[in-house]
Every structure is written in C-alpha cells, then in structure tokens.
N, C-alpha and C positions, 0 to 999 in steps of 0.2 A: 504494500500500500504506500504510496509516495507522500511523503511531510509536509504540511504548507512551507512556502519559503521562507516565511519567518520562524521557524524552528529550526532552521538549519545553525542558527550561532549556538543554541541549546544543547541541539543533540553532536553537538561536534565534542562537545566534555566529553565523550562516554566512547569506548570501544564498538560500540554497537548498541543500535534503538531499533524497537520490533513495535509496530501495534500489532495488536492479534485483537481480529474483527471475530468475537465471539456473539452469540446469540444473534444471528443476522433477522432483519424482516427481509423474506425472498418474494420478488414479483417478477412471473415467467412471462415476457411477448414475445410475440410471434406475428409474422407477417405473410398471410398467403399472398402467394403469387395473385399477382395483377387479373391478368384473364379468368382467371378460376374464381376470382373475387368478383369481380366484375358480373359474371355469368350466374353466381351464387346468388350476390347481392340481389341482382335484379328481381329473380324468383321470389326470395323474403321479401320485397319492398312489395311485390304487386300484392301480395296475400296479404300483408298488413294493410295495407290499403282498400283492399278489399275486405276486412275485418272491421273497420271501421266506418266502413259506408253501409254495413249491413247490421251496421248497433242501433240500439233506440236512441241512445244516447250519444248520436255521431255528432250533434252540436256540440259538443264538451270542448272547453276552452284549454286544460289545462293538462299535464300528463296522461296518458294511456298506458296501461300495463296489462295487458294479456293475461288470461288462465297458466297456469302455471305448469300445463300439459304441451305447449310448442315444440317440445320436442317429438311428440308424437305424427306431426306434420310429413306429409311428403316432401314439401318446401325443403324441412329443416335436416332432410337426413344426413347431407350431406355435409353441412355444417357440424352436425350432431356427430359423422365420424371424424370432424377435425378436432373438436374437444375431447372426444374419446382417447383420441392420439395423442395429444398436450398433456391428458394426464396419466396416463401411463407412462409419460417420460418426467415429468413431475414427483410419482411413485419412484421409479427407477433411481431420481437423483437425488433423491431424500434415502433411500435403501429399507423402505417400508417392505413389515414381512409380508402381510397380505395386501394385495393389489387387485382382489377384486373389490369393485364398487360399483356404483349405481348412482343415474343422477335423480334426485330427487324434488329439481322443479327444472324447468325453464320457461322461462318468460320475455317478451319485447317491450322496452320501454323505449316511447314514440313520445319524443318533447318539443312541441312548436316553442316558435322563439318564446323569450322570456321565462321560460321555465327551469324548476335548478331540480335537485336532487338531495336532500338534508344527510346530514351523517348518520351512516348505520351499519351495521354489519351482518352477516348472513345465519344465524344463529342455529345452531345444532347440524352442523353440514363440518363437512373436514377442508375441499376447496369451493371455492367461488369461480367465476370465471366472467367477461362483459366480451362481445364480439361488436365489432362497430360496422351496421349496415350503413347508413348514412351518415355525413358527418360536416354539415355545412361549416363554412368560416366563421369564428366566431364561438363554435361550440364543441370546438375539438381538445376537449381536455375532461380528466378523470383527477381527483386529489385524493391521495392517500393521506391517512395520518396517523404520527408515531404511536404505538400505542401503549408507550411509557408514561404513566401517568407523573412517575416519580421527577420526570424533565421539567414537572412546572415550579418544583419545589424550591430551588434554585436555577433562575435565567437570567445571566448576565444578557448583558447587550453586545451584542456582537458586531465585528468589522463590515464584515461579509456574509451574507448564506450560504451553505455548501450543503452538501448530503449527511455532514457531520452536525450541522448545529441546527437545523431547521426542525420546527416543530409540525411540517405539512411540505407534501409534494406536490407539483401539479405535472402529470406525467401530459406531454402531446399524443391525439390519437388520429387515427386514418382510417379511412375505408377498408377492410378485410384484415384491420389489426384484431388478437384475439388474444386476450392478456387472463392470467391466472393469478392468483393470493391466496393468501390465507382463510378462509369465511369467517374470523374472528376479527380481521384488520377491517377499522373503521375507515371508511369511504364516502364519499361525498363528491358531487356531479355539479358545480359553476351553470350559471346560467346558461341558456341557447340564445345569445347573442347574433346568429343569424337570421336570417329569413325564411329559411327551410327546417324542416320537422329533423331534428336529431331521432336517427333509429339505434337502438343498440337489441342487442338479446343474450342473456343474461342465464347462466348456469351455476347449479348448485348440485356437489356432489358426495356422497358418504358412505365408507365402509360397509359393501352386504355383511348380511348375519352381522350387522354391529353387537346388539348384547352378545354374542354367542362366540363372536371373534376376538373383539377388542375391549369391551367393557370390560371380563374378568382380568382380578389382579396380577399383574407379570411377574412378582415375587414366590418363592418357590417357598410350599410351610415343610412343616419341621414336627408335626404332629397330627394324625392322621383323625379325622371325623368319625371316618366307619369303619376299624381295624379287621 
C-alpha cells in the first residue's frame, strides 16, 4: 500500500513501515461487454416499461420498485446468469465452504428525475448486488458508507479525502455495470439529476439450507448430549 507523501520524513526513522489493511469493506464490479449490454438492456427497459403502463397506479410521481420475483422473468434470465456468475467468484475469493445459494429477491428500481434513494441495507441476505439498466447524466452514482460506527467518535478534520479518511463513497456507474457488497453495508442512491428515469435491478442472495448449513455453531464440544 503506498504512504501519503507527507509521511515519507516519518517513516524514513524506521528500517521498514508496513500498513496491513486488515478487516477490509470489499465491493466487487464488473463490466459486461458493450453489445451484450446493450442487447440485455434493451429487453429489461421495454418490460419495465411495459410494467408500468399496465399498473393502476402508472400516474405515480415518484420511485417504482417491482415485486421482488424479476428474476423469474424471461427478460431477466440472462442477466440473472451474470449475477449467478459474480457470485460464485465472490464465494470462491472469500474461500466460503458452502457455495451453494439462492437468491432470495430481485427487484427494478425505476427513478424519474429528482428522486434519491435513503440509507439502508439489505437485511438477513449474505450478498446484495444493483445492475445498472439505464443511467442518465446526472444520476450515475451509488454511495456506500463506512460502516464503523466507532469513526465518529473521534474526527479530526482533515487535509484531503482519500479512501482512508472519508466517512462515505460515491462510486461512478454505467450502463451494464453490475457491482456486488456486502447486504449488511449501508447504501444510499443521490438524486436523478437527469431527465431520464434511472433503471437499476437489484439482487439479494443467501446461503441454501441456511439453519441447516450455517447457522449451527462451528466450535467443536467436548461432551456429548446423547452418549
């Protein structure tokens, strides 16, 4: 990990300075290919559009969110095996023993301009994921935020912002980005500053047979119940 420049008079006293970046927050993106996006996109936009002209409630000023079954869609299958794919490499580079899973919502969130998204997080799920079907100017960002509570208890003011002192990210997004987290990091979506309807569609995923798999305790006893 490289020093700011102003530590370099510091750590020049010492034989050798290490940071060791323990307990990291990991957020995995991914970018499909152009045409495949493209051809993807198009499919999801017209359905959602068509989902919306066939609601009682199509006059609705403000966010749209879908049933929480989209993935069941013909539209979305194919989408549905790119997330499939992200997280088994997701599993793979955490070195999780079981790797089967299941996702257990997906849904389209459709934001005409001026609409934001509050802080929150995806509660009893292991990952989360947001694919970006459309993504006007203006409304092309996602903000994460640290989810150290302890960083407010002491906050100098600082020079700079970096990835080291900031208390919120705002990551840039694009058409056929399709980014993964944790479903416990808190999240929050900045207004649609554009003119066009921000689409995104949104997964949630969690360990099959969870009681059965992962719930019991990983500690090994030392006195038996039923001898």
């Amino acid at each position: 990990m490289n020093l700011p420049a102003n530590s370099v008079f510091l750590c020049a006293m010492f034989a050798h300075t290490e940071i060791l970046p323990f307990f990291p927050t990991l957020i995995w993106s991914h970018q499909i290919e152009a045409a495949a996006a493209a051809r993807m996109n198009g499919g999801i936009r017209a359905k959602l559009e068509a989902l919306i002209a066939a609601s009682p409630d199509k006059d609705h000023t403000g966010m749209w969110q879908t049933e929480h079954d989209l993935h069941t869609l013909p539209e979305l299958q194919e989408l549905t095996s790119y997330f499939m794919g992200a997280t088994q490499g997701v599993l793979e580079f955490l070195e999780t023993e079981s790797q089967e899973v299941e996702i257990t919502g997906c849904w389209a969130n459709i934001s005409p301009s001026g609409t934001s998204h509050r802080s929150h997080m995806h509660a009893n799920n292991f990952l989360s994921a947001v694919y970006y079907v459309s993504v006007p100017p203006g409304g092309d960002k996602i903000t994460f935020h640290d989810p150290r509570a302890q960083i407010h208890v002491v906050a100098p003011a600082v020079k700079k912002l970096n990835g080291y002192n900031c208390e919120y990210v705002n990551v840039e997004v694009q058409e056929g980005m399709l980014i993964l987290f944790p479903a416990w990091l808190v999240h929050s979506v900045p207004g649609n500053e554009g003119d066009a309807l921000r689409m995104s569609v949104s997964f949630n995923i969690n360990f099959a047979n969870f009681t059965d798999r992962i719930s019991p305790p990983i500690w090994q006893p030392n006195l038996r119940t039923h001898p």
